[in-house]
N, C-alpha and C positions, 0 to 999 in steps of 0.2 A: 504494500500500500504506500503511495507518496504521501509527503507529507507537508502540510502547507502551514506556513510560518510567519507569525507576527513578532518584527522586533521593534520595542518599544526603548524612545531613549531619550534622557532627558539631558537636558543641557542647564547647569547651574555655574550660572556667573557674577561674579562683582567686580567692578571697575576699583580701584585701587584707591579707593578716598579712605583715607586714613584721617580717623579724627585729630583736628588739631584744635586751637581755643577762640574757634566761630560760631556761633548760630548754625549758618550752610551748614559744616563739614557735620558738627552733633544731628542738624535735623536728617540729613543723609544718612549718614551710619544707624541712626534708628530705623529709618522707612524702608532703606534697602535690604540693610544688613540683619541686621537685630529682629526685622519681622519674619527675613526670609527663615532665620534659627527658628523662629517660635513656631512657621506656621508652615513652614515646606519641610528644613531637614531634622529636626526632631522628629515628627510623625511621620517623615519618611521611614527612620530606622524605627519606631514604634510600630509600623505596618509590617516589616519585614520578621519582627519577633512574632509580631501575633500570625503571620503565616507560618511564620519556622512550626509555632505552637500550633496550630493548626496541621500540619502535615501538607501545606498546600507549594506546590511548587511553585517557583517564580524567578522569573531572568530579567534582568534589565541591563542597559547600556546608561551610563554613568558618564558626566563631563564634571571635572569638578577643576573650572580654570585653576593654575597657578595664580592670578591674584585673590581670589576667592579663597584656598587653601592658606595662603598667608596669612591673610586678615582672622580667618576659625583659628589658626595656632597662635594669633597673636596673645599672649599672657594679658596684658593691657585691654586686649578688645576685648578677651573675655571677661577679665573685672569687669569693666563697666558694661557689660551684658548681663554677668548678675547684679548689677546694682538697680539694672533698669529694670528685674524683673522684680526689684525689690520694691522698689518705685510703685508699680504696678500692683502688686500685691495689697499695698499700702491703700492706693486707687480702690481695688477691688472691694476690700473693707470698708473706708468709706463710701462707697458707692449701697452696700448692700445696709447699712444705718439708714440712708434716705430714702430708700424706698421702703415702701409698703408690703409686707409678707403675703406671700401671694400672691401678689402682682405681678403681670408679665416683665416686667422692668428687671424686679427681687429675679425671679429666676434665668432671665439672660445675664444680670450681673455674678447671679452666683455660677454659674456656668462658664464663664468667661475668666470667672476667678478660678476656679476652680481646673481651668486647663493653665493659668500662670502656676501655678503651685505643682501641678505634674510637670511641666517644663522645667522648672528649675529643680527641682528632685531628680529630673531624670538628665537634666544638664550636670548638674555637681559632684551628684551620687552615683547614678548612672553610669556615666561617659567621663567622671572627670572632668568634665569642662574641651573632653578633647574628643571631637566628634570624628578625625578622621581617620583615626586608630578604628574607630564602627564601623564605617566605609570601607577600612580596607579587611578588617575580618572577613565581613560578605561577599569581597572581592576573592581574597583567600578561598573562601571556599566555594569558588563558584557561581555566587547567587547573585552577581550583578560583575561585571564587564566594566572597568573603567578606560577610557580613552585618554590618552595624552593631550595637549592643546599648547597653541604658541603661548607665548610667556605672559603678555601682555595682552591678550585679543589682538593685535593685528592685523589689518584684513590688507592680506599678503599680496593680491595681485596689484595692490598700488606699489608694491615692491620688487615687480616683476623683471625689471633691469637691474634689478640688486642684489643680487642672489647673495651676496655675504649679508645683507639685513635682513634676506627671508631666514638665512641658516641661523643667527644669532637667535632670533627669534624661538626654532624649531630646539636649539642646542638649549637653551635657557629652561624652556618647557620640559624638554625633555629630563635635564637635570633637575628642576623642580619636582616631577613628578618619579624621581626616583629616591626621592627626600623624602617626599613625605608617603609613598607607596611601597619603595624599594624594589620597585621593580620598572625596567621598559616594555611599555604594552607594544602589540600589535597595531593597533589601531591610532588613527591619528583623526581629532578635529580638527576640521579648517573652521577657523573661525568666519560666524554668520556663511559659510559652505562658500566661501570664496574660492573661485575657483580658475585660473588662468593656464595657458599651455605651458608645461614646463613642471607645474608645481609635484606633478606623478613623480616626474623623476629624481625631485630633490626629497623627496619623503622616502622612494625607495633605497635611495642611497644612505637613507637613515633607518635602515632596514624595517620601515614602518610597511605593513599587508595591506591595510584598507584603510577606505575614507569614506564619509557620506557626501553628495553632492543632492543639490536639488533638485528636482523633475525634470527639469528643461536642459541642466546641462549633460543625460543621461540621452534623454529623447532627442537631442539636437544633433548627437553624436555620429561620426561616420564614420564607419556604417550605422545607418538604424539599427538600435537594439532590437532582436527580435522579439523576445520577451518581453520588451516594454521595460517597465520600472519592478514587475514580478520576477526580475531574477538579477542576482546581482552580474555584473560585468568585470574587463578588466582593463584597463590602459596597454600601450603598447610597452610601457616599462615594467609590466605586470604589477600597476595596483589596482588591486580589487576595489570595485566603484559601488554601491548602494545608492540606487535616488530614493528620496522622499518623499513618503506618498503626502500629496498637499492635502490631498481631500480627507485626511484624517484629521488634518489641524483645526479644517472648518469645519468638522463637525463638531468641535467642542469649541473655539474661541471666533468661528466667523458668524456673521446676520445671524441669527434664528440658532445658533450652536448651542449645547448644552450650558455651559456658564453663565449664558441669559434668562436662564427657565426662572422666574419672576418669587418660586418659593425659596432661591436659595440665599444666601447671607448677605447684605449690600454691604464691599467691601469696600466702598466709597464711604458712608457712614460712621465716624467714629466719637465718640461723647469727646475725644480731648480736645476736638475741632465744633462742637457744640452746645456743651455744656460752659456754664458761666465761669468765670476766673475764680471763685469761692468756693463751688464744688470741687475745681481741681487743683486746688494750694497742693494735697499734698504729693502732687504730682508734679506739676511744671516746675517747683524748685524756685532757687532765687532769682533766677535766670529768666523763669514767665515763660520758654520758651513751647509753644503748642510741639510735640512731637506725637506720632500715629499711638496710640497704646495698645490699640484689641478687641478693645471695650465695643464690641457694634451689635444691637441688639435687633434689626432690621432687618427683614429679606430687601428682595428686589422690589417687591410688589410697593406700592406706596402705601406708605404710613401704616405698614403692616407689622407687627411683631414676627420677629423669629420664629419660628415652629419647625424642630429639629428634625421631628419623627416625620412631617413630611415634605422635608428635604431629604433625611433618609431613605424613604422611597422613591423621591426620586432618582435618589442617586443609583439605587437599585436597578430602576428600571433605564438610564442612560448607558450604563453599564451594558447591561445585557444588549440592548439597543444597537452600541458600538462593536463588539463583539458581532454581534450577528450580520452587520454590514460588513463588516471584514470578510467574516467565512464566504458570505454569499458572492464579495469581491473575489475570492481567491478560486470561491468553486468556480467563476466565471473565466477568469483569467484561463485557468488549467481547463476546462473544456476547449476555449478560443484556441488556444497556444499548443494543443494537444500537447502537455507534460502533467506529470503527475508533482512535482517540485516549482511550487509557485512560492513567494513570499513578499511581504509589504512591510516596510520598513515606514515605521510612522516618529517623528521627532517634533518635542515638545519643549517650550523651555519650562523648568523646573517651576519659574518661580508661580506660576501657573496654576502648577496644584498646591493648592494652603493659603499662598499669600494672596493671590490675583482669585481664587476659585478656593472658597474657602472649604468646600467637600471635596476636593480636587484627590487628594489624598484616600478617601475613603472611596470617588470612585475607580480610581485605578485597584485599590486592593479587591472589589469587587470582579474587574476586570479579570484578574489572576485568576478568582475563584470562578467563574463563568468558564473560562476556558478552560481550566481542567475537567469541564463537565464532558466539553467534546473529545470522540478517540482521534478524530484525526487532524485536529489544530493544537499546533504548539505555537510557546512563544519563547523564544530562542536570543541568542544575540549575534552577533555582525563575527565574530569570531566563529560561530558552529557553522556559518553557511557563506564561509570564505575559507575553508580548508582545503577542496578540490577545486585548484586552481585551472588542470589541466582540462576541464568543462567546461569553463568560461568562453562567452563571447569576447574577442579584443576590438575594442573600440577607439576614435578618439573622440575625448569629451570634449564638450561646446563652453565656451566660458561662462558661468552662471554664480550666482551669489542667492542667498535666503532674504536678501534683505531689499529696499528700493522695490523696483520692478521684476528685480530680479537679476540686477546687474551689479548691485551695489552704491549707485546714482547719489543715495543720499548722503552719504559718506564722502562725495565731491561736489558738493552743491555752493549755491551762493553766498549760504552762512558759513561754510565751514574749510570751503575751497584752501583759504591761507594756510589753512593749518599742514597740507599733506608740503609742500614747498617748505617750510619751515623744520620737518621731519626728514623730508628726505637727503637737505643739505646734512644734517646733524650726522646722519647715518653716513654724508657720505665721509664727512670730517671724522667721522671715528672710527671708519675703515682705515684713513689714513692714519690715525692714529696708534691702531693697533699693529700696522706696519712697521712705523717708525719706531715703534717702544717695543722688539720681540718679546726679552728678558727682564723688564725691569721688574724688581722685588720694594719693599717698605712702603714711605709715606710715597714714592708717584705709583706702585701698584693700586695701592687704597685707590688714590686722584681719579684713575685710569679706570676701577672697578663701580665706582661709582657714576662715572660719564656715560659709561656703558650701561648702568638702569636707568639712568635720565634720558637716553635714549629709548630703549625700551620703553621707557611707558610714556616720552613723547608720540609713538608709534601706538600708542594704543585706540583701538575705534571706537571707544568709550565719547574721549571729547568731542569728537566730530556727529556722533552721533545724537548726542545732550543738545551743540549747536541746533542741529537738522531740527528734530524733535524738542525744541523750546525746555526742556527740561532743565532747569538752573545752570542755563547758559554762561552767567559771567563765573559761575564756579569752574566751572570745565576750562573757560577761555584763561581763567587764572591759573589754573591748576596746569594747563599744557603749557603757555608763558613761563611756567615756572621753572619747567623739566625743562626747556629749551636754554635757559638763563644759565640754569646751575650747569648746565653741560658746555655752553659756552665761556661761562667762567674758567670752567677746568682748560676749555679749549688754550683760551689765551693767558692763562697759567702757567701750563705747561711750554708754551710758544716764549716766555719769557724766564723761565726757569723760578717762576714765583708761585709758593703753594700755601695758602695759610692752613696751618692747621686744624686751628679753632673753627674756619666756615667747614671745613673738611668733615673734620667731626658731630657740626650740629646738621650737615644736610643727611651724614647717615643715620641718625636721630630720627631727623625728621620720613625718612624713607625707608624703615628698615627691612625692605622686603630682597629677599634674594642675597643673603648673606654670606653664600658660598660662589658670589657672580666673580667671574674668571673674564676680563677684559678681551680674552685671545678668541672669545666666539664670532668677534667682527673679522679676525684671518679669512683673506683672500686663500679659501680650500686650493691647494696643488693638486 
């Protein structure tokens, strides 16, 4: 009997905002960071225990960026992760004095308290405070797939005449991801499925198997895939390609998708952003400052309370729903395509389930359970069905991206245009840099080690992207100005044989990510 396969993969990211003594950088670190812990990977690893517990099988594919990975081991970001659950908790308390016992109010607040207190229990007590030691147990043992990813987000094909800036990128990652995993994966994300000619074969020379691309740069490919997007393929350098199936994304986050269904949590909603400055003294602190808390007692519907149990049905029923459009897809597929080996590869970003979709979580572990009902669908990952190389179709792929139209567009647009000319000079000075300085050890390795991450996360597609998308633009425009500065500083530093120590010292302070960064990844490859 063939076997037809759903691989499901989530991609979890944060852009590198490290808090410092702003407004900006604390409201960011809470809304990005701090909710994605409470409300995507906490109950991530919560789902995977109660399946363990349950006997139910489950696979998943895993992105867990390098800057994302830094910020969760940061000691620093985790204090004041439990501080804000402490925060909250405090919140919770008073919240549940003013209301009414009984009252729809009384039990979305005590409910809401009541998952701060399992968070931080299962944060401190739990995990330690250290979630990615969790992640890599289940990778350990098989029950989820993580993929590697460039250092920074970069979206590489703007770097496609650079190839020592794509490789810094890929070599960073890679060493990132053996720090805190201890292993090199097979698998490689492109960030946002950037994808330009060329990049196959700088991944396989980094002995990476496969990568996911987006639908169109599978289907655009020549030759035509035969199979379509139901089977994976390979490049002429032999990596194995997987597209994305789109139509799985809209069925949960496009027009009429399941995250709009009007019973579930409005995650737009939150009392710290409408409740009076006296209700939440003892929350906003000296500071006043509104940050997201939890606290949301609303579905979709208007001026509706919450009602758990039937958002739990529906979650139930979305579940099954998505599942059965799958199978029906796949039956369909493998009839048309006469093979009995179809599969759909569906990719999600993380924060999606919990933070953005606040049952998001509960319907994916229903998902697992659905599908073990059927004998002949599995759900597998991008490593069990890129093993047999020698069956693939060889293609060449089309250039395609996940993000813009699909080309990656908004990432060079009118807002944010300056910024890739300002990155790409940096990258190019610090190629030469890394030439000129083969050997050097002490205080100009440091100068040198650190030019080279202010490059990196000049490169990163975060800022350009914040531009595009209006999202706390002069932060991003600050924060990239910044990388650019500190890295020209070193430039003409170094150019004059002058290095203060002191700035040296407070910008690795300020940046501490990548502490093992080795300047020689900008080396023109022999």
């Amino acid at each position: 009997m063939g076997k037809k396969s759903i691989v499901i993969t989530l991609v979890a990211h944060q852009g590198y905002i490290y808090q410092q003594d702003n407004a900006t950088s604390k409201m960011l670190e809470t809304e990005y960071l701090f909710s994605a812990i409470s409300d995507t990977y906490l109950p991530l690893l919560d789902m995977f225990e109660t399946l363990d517990l349950d006997a139910i099988p489950f696979k998943l594919v895993l992105v867990l960026t390098p800057t994302l990975c830094t910020l969760l081991s940061d000691y620093d970001v985790q204090n004041r992760y439990i501080a804000w659950l402490d925060q909250l908790i405090l919140l919770g308390e008073h919240e549940l004095q003013l209301c009414l016992p009984d009252s729809p109010r009384f039990r979305e607040a005590e409910a809401c308290l009541s998952r701060v207190r399992k968070n931080r229990h299962n944060f401190t007590e739990v995990y330690k405070s250290d979630l990615l030691s969790a992640f890599r147990y289940y990778a350990d043992r098989g029950s989820i797939e993580l993929m590697a990813t460039a250092a920074t987000s970069a979206f590489l094909p703007h770097y496609s005449d650079l190839p020592e800036a794509i490789n810094a990128q890929i070599e960073a990652g890679v060493q990132s991801h053996r720090q805190f995993f201890g292993v090199v994966p097979d698998g490689f994300w492109l960030p946002a499925m950037g994808y330009t000619s060329g990049l196959d074969r700088i991944l396989r020379n980094y002995n990476f198997s496969y990568t996911i691309l987006d639908a169109h740069g599978v289907l655009f490919a020549d030759p035509l895939p035969k199979n379509g997007i139901f089977s994976p393929v390979k490049s002429q350098n032999g990596l194995v390609l997987f597209a994305r199936d789109a139509a799985s994304h809209t069925m949960l986050s496009g027009p009429g998708g399941f995250i709009n269904h009007t019973v579930y949590r409005d995650q737009d909603r939150d009392i710290a952003f409408e409740a009076d400055r006296t209700e939440l003294e003892s929350y906003l602190g000296s500071d006043g400052i509104r940050t997201v808390s939890g606290f949301k007692y609303w579905s979709k519907e208007v001026d509706t309370w919450y009602d758990s149990a039937a958002a739990e049905r529906q979650v139930l029923s979305d579940a099954r729903e998505f599942v059965e459009a799958q199978y029906t897809k796949l039956q369909e597929a493998s009839r048309i395509l006469c093979t009995d080996n179809v599969s759909v590869t569906c990719v999600f970003n993380a924060k999606v389930f919990g933070n953005c979709w606040f049952e998001g979580i509960k319907w994916l572990e229903h998902v697992f359970r659905t599908v073990a009902e059927y004998p002949d669908l599995i759900i597998t990952d991008c490593a069990g069905l890129a093993s047999d190389k020698g069956s693939l179709q060889e293609i060449n792929p089309f250039i395609s991206a996940a993000t813009g139209t699909g080309y990656g567009e908004n990432l060079l647009d009118t807002s944010n245009g300056w910024m890739l000319e300002y990155a790409r000079k940096a990258c190019e000075r610090m190629i030469y840099l890394a030439e000129r300085f083969p050997d050097d050890s002490g205080l100009k390795a440091r100068t040198l080690n650190l030019a080279a991450k202010e490059v990196l996360l000049a490169q990163s597609s975060d800022w350009p992207a914040m531009l595009s998308q209006r999202v706390f633009p002069e932060y991003a425009e600050s924060q990239f100005k910044k990388n650019v500065l500190a890295f020209t500083t070193v430039f003409d530093s170094l150019g004059a044989s002058t290095i203060s120590t002191e700035w040296l010292t407070n910008m690795e302070q300020e940046h501490p990510l990548f502490p093992w960064m080795n300047y020689h990844i900008f080396n023109t490859k022999k």
